[in-house]
TIMIKE-826395 format. One record per residue: residue number from 1; residue in three letters; x, y, z of N, C-alpha, C in turn. Coordinates in steps of 0.05 Angstrom, whole numbers. Each point is the difference from the previous one (the first is absolute). Example, Ala and Ser with C-alpha at 12.3 -4.5 7.8 and 13.67 -1.06 7.14 Angstrom:
+-----+-----+--------+--------+--------+--------+--------+--------+--------+--------+--------+
:   i :  aa :    n.u :    n.v :    n.w :   ca.u :   ca.v :   ca.w :    c.u :    c.v :    c.w :
+-----+-----+--------+--------+--------+--------+--------+--------+--------+--------+--------+
:   1 : Ala :    264 :   -114 :    156 :    -18 :     24 :      0 :     18 :     24 :      0 :
:   2 : Ser :     -7 :     21 :    -14 :     16 :     24 :      1 :    -15 :     22 :     14 :
+-----+-----+--------+--------+--------+--------+--------+--------+--------+--------+--------+
! end
This chain:
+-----+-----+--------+--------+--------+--------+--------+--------+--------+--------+--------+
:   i :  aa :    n.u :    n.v :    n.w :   ca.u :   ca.v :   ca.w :    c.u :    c.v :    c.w :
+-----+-----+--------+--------+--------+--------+--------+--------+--------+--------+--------+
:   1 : Unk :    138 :   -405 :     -7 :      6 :     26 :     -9 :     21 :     12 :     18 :
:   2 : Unk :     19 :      9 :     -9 :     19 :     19 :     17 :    -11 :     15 :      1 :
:   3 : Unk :     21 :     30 :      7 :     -1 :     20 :     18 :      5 :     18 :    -31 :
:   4 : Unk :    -25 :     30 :      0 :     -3 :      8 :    -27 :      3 :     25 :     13 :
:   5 : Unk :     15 :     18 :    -17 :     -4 :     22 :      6 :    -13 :     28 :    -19 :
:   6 : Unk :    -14 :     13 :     16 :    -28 :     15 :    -15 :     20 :     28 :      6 :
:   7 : Unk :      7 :     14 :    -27 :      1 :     27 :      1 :    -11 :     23 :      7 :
:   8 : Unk :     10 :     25 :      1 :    -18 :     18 :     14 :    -30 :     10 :    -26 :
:   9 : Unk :     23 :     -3 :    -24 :    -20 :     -1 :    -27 :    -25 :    -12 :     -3 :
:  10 : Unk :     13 :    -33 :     10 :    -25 :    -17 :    -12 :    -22 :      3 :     25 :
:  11 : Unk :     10 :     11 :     34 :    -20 :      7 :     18 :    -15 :     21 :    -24 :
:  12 : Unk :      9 :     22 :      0 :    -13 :     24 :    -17 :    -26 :    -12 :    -11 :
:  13 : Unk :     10 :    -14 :    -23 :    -16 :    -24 :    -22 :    -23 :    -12 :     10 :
:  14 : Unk :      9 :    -18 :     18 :    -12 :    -17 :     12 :    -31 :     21 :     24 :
:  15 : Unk :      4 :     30 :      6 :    -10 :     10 :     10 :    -22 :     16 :    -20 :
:  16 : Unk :      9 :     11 :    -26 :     -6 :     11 :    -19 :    -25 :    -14 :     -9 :
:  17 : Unk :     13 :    -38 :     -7 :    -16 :    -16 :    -12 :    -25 :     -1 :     17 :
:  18 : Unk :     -2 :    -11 :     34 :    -23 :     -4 :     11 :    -14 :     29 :      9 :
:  19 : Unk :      1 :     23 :     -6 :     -9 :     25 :     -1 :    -21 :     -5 :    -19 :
:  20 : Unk :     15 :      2 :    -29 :    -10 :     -7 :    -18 :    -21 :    -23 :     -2 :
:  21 : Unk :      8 :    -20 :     18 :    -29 :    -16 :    -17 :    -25 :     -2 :     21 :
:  22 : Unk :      4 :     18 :     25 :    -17 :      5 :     26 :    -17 :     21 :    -19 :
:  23 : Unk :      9 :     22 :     -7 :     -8 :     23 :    -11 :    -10 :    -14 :    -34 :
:  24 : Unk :      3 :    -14 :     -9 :    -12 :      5 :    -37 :     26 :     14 :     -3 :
:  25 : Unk :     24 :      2 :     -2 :     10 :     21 :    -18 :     11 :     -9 :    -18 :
:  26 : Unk :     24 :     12 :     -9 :     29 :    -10 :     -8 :     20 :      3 :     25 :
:  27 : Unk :     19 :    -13 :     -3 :     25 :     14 :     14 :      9 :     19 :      5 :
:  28 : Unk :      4 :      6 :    -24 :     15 :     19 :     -3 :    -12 :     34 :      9 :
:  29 : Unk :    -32 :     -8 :      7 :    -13 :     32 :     13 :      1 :     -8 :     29 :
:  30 : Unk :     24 :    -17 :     14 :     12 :     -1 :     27 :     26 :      7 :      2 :
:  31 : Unk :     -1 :     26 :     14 :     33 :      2 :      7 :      5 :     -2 :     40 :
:  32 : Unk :     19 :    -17 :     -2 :      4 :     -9 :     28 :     30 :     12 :      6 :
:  33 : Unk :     -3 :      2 :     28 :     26 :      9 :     25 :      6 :    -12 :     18 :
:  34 : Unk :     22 :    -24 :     -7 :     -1 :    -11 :     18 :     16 :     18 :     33 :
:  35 : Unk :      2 :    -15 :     29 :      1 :     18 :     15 :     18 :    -14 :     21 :
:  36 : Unk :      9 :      6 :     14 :     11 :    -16 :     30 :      2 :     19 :     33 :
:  37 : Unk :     -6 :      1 :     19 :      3 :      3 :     23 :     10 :    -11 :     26 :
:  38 : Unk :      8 :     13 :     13 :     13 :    -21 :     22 :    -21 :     -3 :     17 :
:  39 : Unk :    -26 :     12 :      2 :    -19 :     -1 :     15 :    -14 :    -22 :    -18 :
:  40 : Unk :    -10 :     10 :    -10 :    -27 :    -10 :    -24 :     -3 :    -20 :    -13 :
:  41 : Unk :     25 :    -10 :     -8 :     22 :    -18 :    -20 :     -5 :      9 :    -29 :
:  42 : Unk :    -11 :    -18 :     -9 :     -6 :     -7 :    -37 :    -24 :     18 :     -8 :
:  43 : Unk :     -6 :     19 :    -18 :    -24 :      5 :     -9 :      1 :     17 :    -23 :
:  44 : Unk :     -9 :      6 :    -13 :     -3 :     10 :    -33 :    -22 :     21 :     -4 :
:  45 : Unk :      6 :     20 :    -13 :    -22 :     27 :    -10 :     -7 :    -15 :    -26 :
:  46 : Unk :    -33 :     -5 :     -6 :     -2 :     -7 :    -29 :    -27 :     25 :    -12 :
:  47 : Unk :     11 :      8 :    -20 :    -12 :     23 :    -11 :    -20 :    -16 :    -29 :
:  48 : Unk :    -26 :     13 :     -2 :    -20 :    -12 :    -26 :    -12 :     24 :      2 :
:  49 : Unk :      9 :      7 :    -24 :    -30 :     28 :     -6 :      5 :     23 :     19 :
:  50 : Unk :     26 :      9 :      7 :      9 :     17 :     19 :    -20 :     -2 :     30 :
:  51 : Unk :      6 :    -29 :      6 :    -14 :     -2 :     19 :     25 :    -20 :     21 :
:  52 : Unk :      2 :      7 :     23 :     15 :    -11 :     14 :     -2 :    -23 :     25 :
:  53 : Unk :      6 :    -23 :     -2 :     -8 :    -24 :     13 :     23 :     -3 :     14 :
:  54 : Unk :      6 :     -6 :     25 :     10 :    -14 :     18 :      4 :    -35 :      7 :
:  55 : Unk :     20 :     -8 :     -8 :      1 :    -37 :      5 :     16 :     -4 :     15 :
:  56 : Unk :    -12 :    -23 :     17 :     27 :     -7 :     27 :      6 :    -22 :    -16 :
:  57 : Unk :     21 :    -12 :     16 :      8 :    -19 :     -6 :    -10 :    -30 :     -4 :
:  58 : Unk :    -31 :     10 :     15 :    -15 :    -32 :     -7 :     -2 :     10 :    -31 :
:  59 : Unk :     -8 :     11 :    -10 :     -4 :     14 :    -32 :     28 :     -7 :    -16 :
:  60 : Unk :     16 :     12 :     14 :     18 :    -16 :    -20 :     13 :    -33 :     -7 :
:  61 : Unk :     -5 :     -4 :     25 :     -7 :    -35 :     -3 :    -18 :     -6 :     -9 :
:  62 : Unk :    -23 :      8 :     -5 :    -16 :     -4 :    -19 :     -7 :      2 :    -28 :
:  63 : Unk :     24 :     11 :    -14 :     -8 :     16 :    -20 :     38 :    -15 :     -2 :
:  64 : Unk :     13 :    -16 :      7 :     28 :    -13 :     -1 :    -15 :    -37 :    -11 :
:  65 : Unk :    -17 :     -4 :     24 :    -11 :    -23 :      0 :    -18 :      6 :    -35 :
:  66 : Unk :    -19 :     19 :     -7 :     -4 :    -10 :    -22 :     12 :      5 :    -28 :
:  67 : Unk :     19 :     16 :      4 :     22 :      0 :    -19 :     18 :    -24 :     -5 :
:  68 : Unk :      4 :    -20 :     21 :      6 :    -22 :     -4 :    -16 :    -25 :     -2 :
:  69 : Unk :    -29 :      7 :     -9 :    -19 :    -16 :     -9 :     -3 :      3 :    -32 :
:  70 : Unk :      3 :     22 :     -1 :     -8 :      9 :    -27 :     13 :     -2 :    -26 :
:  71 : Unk :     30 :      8 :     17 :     26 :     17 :    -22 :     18 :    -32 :      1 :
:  72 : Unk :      5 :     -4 :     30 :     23 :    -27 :      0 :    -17 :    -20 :      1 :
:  73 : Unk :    -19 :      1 :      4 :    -14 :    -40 :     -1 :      5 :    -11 :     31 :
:  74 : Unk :     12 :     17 :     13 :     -1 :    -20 :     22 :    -25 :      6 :     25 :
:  75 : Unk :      3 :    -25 :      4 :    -26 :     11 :     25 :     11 :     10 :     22 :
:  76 : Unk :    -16 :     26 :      7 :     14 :     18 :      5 :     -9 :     -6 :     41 :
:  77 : Unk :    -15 :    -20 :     -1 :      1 :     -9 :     37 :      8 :    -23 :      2 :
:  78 : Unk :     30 :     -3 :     -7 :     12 :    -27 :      1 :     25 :     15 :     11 :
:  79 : Unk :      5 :     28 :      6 :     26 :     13 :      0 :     -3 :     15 :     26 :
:  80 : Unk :     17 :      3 :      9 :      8 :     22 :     26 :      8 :     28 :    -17 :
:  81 : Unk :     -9 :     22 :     -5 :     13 :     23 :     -3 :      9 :     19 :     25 :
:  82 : Unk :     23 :     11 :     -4 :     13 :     15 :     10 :      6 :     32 :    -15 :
:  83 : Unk :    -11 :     19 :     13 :      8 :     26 :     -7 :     31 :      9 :      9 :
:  84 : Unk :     15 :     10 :     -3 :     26 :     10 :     -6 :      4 :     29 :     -6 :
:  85 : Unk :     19 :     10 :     17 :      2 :     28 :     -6 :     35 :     -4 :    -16 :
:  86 : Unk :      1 :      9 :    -15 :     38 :    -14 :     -9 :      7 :     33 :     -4 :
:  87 : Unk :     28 :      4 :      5 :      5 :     25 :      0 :     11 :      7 :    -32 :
:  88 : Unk :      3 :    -18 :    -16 :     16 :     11 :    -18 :    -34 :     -7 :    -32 :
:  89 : Unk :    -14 :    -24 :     17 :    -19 :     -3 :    -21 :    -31 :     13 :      1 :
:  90 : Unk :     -2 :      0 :     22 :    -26 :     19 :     14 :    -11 :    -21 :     15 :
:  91 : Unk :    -27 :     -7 :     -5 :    -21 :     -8 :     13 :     -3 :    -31 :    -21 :
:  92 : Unk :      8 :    -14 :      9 :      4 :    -30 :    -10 :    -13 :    -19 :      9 :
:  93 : Unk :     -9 :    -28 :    -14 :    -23 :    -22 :     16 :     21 :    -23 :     -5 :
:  94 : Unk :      1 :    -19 :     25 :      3 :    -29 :    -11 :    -19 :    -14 :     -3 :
:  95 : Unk :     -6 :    -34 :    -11 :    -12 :    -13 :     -5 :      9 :    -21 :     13 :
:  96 : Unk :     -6 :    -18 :     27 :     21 :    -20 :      6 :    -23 :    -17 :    -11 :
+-----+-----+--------+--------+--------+--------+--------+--------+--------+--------+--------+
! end
């Protein structure tokens, strides 16, 4: 497998989706923010039911890893991910 690259969208998605299936929901009653710091690094506001959750970055590797179990077929601990801050795309993942 090469080197894949995960949009700031399909993070969104990919965050939305494992919200969703931790919780019973749909998706779509997750709205997520993703976030960046020069302290803090990577982390995301995810809102359900006007309720507000906090995810570090283990969370979003987690919720990257099963989006690429689920959605792409690949096994998703065969890969190194990398978080990415890109200035023109936002908050971006590789897949090496």
């Amino acid at each position: 497998m090469g080197k894949i690259k995960i949009t700031e969208q399909d993070i969104v998605n990919a965050l939305c989706l494992h919200i969703a299936h931790k919780r019973q929901i749909t998706p779509q009653e997750v709205e997520i923010e993703l976030m960046y710091d020069d302290d803090y690094g990577f982390s995301a506001e995810a809102y359900v039911n006007d309720r507000k959750q906090i995810l570090i970055t283990a969370n979003i590797i987690e919720a990257i890893r099963f989006w690429l179990d689920t959605v792409m077929k690949v096994d998703p601990f065969s890969a190194a991910l990398d978080l990415v801050l890109d200035d023109e795309e936002g908050v971006i993942a590789y897949v090496k």
